[in-house]
N, C-alpha and C positions, 0 to 999 in steps of 0.2 A: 553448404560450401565444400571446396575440394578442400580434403586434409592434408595439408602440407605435412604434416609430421608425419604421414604416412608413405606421401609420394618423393619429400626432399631423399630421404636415404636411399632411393631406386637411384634417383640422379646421379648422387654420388658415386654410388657404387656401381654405376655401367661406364660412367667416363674414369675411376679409378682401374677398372679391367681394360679398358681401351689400353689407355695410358702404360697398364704393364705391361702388354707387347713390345712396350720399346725400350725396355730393361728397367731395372731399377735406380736409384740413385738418392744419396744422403745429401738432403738439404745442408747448404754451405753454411756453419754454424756463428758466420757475423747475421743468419738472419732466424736464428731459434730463438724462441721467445719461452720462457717458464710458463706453466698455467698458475699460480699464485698471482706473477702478474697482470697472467691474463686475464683472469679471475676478477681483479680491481680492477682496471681499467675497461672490462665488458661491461661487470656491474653501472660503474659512473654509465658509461653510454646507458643504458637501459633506462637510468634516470635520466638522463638529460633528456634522448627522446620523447618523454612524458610531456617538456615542458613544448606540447606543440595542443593543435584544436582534435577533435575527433571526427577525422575527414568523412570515417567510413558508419557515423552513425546514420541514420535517416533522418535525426533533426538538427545535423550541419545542413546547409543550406544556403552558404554564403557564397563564397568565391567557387570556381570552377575546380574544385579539388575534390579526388575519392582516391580509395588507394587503388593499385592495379588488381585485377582478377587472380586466384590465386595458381590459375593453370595458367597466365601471363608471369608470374612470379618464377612458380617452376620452370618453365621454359627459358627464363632469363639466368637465372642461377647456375642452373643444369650449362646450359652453352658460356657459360662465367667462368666455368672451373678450365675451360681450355682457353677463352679471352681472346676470344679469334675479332681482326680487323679488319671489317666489310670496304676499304680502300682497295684490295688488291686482290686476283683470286688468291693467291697465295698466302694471303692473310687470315683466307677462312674461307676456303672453297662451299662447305657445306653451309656457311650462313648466307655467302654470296648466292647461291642457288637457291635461298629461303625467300632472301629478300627480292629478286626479280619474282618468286612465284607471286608473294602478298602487296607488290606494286601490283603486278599484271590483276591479282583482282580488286585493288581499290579502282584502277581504270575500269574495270568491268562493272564496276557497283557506277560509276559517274557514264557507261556508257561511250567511255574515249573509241574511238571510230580504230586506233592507234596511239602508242603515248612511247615516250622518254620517259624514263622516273627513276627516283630513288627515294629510298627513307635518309632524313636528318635527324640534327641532334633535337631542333626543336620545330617550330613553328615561324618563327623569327628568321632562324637561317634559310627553311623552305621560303618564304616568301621573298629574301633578300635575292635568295637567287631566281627566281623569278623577276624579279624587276630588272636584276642584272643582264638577266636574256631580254627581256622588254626592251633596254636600254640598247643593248646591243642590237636589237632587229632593227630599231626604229632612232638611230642617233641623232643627236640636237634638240628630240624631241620628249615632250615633259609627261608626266604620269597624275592622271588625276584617279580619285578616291572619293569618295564619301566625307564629310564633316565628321559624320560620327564613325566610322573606320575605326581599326584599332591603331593607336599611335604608332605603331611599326613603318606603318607606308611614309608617312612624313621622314619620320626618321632617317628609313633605308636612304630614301629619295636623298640626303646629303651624304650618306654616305657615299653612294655609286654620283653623286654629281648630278644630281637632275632636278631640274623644278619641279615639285611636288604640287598639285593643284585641287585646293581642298574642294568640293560640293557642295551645296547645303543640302541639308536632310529636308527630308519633308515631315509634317506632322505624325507620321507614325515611326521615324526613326531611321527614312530607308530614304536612298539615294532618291535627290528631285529630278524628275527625266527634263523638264523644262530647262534647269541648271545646266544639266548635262549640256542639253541642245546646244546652248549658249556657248560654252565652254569651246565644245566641238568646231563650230562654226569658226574659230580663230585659226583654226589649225595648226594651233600648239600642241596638242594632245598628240601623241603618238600610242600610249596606252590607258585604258579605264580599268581599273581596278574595283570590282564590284564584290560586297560582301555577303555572303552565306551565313548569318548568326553573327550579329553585332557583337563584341563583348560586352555590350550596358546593356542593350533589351533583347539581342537575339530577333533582332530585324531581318527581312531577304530582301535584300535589294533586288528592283524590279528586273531580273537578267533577260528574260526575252527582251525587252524592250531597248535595254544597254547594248545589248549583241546587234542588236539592228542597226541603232544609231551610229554604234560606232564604227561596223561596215561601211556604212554608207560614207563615212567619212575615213574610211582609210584606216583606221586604229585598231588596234590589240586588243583583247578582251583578256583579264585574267582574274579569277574567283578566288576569293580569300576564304575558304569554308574550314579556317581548322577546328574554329566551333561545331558547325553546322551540318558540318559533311555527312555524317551516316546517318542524317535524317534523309538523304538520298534514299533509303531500305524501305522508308514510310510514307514516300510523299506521294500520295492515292488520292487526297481530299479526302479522305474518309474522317469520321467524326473522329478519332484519335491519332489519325496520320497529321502530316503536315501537304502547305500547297505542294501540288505537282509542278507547276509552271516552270516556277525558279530554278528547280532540278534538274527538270530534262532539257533546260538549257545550257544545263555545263557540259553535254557533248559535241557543242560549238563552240565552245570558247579554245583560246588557247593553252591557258597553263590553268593550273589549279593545284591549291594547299589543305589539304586536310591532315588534323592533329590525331594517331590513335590515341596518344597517352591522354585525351581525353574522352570522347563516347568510344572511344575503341580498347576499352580496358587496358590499358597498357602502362607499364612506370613512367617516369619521367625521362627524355632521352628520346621521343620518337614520333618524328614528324614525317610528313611526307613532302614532294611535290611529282608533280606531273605535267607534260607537255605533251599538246595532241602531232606537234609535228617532230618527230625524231632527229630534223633535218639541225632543228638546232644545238642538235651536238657539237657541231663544229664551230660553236661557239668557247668550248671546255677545252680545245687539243693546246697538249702541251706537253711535255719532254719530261719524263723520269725516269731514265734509262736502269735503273736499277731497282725497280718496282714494278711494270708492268711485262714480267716474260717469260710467264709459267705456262701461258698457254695466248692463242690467236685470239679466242673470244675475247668478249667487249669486258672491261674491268672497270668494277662501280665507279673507280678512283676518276677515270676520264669522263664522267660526267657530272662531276661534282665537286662545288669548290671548295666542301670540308676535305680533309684528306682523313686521318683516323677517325672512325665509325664503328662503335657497337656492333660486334657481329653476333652479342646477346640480346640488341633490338630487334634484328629481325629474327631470330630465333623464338624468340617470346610472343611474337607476333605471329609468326607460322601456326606455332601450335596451340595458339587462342584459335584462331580461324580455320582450323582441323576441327576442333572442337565447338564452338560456337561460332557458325560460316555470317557471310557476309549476304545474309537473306531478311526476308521480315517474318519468316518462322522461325531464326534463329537468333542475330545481334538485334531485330528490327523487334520483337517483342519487349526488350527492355525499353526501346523506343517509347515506346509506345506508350507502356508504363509511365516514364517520365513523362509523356506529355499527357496523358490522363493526369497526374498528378497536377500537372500545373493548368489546367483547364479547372478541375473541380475548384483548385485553391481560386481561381479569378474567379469563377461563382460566388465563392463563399465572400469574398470582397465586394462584390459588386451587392450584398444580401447586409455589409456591415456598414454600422453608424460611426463605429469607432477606427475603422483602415479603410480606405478610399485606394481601388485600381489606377494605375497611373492610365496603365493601358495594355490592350488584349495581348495576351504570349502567342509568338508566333512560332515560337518550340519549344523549351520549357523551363526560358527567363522569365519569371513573375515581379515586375515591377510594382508599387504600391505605398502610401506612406500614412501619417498618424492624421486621422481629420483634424483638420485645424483651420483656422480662417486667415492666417498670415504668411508668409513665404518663411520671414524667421522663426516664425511657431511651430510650423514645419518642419523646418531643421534640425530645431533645441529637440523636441518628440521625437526624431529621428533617431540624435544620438543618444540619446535617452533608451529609448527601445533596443538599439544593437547592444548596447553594454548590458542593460538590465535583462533582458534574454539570458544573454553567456553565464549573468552571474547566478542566477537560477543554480536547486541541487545537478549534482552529474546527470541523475536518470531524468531528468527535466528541461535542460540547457536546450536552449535553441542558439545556434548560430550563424548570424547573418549577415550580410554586406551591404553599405549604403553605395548612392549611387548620385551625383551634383548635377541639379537640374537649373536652366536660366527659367524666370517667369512667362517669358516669351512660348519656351516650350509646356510649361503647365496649361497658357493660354490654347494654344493650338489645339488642346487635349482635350480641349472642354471645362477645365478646371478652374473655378470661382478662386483663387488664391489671390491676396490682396500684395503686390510686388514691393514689398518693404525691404529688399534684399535685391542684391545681384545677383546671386544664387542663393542656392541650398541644398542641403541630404533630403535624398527618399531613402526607400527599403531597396533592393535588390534582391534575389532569388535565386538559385539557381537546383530545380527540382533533377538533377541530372544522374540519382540513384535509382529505380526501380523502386527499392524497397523503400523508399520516401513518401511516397505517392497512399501508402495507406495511413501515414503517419500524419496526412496533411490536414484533416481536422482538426487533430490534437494540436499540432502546433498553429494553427491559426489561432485555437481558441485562447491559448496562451498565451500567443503576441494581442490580441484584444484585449485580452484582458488587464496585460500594460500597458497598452495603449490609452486605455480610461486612464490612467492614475497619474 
């Protein structure tokens, strides 16, 4: 790994030489702090942070959380010490320059023909604003999604005012095109929101076949891939790639969300979106006469409905991507990794008496839960198994995430489970380290082995 103790004090000390070009000056002493007390009050931090999970082992494994890369870290810190804000050039000409460079190549990795973009704060706000242009291209008219979508679409969909129109899934987790059909044919839809990596199984919804449909009927296409998206780098078909299908048709659709600060190494703070047609800027124009007139060029701020933005998100992000590009020799190898890992771990379930596959990873979410012949037998072994994992020695802990299944969907799946419940917990998975993927026998053999007990 990069040595931060070796590279933070370069940071510091090229932006404290900047900095002293513009004279010196004595911090205003309502805001000096003693080191004694700073001494105490680091310490307590230092402890409290402990009381968290260990994102960055290889046998977490649960929710979608690692920490960021450590040349992501440096680059954030390093562009921290000046706290420039990507709203305005004037706010941070050099991060504003960063961040159109690492939009312009996430549209190059999805193949945008052309895009509008910017980075957000998360995921959530990329997508709101995305509906929000939906909404606006297409007014009066409703936004449908997926059943299993991440609750955001529902959500936004009240926020911005619009019928949200759930889908049903079909048996493997991914939008039904027949549903769709149906949906469509009312002519209430204005826009389909189709996902790229479910957040419960990491599903693709079928996008060719979404793009078609919903031309033919007049509607919007927008892809939710803030999971999913830099599996765009692998999707070859090949025995550890993912499909090609669903990928190369995000250079038809019109907008699309992908997360770095998830497969794109990144902290927390750094979302994207993207639109294939520019035109829809003019949906953003709006009046701040005292922020936008340092210069003619286009400023983040007008096409974005956050106003203050990280101008150390996209800093952090430039020089990840300097550094490890946006290829499948470069970010596409850890790819790859991660879904080797969670391929081998579906073998090894589909080989066990004691953990039963829910069903195949289509990246590298491993869904799965304790054999048992009852729906609530199922569940009680479920919760039984996340806690007994965690509570394992430290060098032994696995840590993992359950995931609420109705009987309806265990049926679908092929699954013998006798429906004594409305629902219940499986396992959940999320192999999304690299360095996991060798780890992955060990801890399978571990969860079976509480899974007997």
């Amino acid at each position: 790994m990069t040595d931060l103790r070796a590279w933070l004090p370069r940071g510091v000390e090229a932006i404290s030489e900047w900095m002293a070009q513009f004279g010196s000056f004595e911090q205003h002493p309502s805001l000096r702090v003693d080191d004694v007390t700073l001494d105490i009050a680091f310490g307590q931090l230092t402890d409290r942070l402990q009381d968290n999970y260990p994102f960055g082992s290889p046998r977490y494994v649960g929710q979608m959380l690692k920490p960021p890369h450590d040349v992501a870290v440096l680059g954030y810190l390093t562009a921290m010490l000046i706290n420039p804000n990507n709203h305005a050039l004037d706010g941070g000409p050099a991060t504003a320059a960063m961040e159109k460079e690492v939009v312009a190549r996430l549209a190059e990795m999805f193949a945008l023909p052309q895009h509008l973009g910017h980075l957000t704060s998360s995921g959530t706000t990329a997508n709101l604003e995305a509906l929000w242009v939906a909404r606006e291209s297409h007014p009066g008219k409703s936004i449908a999604f997926s059943a299993d979508a991440h609750y955001t679409h529902a959500r936004m969909c009240q926020v911005i005012g619009v019928e949200g129109v759930p889908i049903r899934a079909d048996a493997r987790g991914r939008m039904d095109i027949e549903a769709l059909e149906q949906a469509l044919a009312t002519g209430r839809i204005g826009t389909v929101v189709a996902t790229l990596g479910t957040t419960g199984l990491g599903a693709l919804d079928p996008l060719p076949e979404i793009v078609d449909l919903a031309r033919a009927h007049g509607a919007r296409v927008h892809v939710d891939t803030a999971y999913g998206g830099f599996f765009a780098l692998i999707a070859d078909d090949s025995p550890d790639g993912v499909a090609r299908a669903p990928f190369a048709a995000i250079s038809g659709v019109d907008s699309v969300v992908v997360d770095p600060h998830k497969h794109g190494l990144q902290p927390y703070g750094c979302g994207a979106v993207l639109f294939s047609d520019p035109g829809v800027g003019r949906f953003y124009v709006h009046d701040s006469p005292y922020t936008y007139f340092s210069s003619d060029e286009l400023h983040l701020g007008e096409i974005s409905l956050e106003c203050s933005r990280a101008g150390a998100a996209a800093a952090a992000l430039w020089l990840t991507l300097e550094v490890i590009p946006l290829t499948d020799a470069g970010l596409g190898q850890a790819l790859r990794a991660n879904r080797r890992g969670a391929l081998a771990w579906h073998r090894l379930l589909d080989e066990s008496d004691a953990l039963t596959a829910y069903q195949a990873p289509e990246l590298d979410i491993v869904t799965y839960f304790p054999t048992r012949p009852t729906l609530s037998e199922v569940d009680a072994a479920s919760a039984r198994l996340f806690v007994d994992a965690a509570a394992l020695p430290p060098d032994k802990q696995v840590h993992l995430a359950t995931y609420s299944v109705r009987p309806a969907a265990l049926a679908a799946r092929g699954h013998e489970v006798v429906a004594d419940a409305d629902a219940g917990r499986i396992m959940r998975s999320t192999v999304m380290k690299p360095e996991s993927a060798d780890a992955i026998p060990e801890i399978h053999a571990r969860l079976e082995e509480l899974a007997r007990t």
